[in-house]
N, C-alpha and C positions, 0 to 999 in steps of 0.2 A: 158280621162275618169276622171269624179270627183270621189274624196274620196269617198263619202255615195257609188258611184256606184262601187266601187274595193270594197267596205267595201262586200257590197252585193252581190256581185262575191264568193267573198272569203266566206261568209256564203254558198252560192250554192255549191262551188265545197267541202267542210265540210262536207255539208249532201250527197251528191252525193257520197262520199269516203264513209260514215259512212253506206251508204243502199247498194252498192256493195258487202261489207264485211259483212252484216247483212244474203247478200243472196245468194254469193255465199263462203263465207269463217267462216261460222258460228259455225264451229266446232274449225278450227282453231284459234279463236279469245276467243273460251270457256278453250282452252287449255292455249292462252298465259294468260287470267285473272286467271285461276287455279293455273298456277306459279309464278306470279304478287304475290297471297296469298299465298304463301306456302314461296316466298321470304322473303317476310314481317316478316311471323311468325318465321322465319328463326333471321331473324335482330333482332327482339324481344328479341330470345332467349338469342341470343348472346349478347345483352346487358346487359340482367339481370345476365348473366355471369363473365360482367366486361370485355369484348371485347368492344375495341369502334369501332363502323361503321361509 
């Protein structure tokens, strides 16, 4: 298998993972980006605190 053709694999199996989770785990995946942002703003805080992260 050439490069360009694993490159293109590896895009396939990419979107193939990303529409799985799109369809059957789309709650779950709304939940892990909600705590994603709630981290961040988390980290934020704690900077402007004078906490280093």
């Amino acid at each position: 298998m050439t490069f360009g053709k694993r490159k293109q694999a590896g895009r396939a199996n990419l979107f193939r993972k990303a529409l799985i989770i799109e369809m059957f785990f789309a709650a779950e995946q709304k939940a892990i980006d909600d705590m994603e942002t709630v981290i961040a703003a988390v980290k934020v805080r704690l900077k402007e605190m004078g906490f280093a992260w």
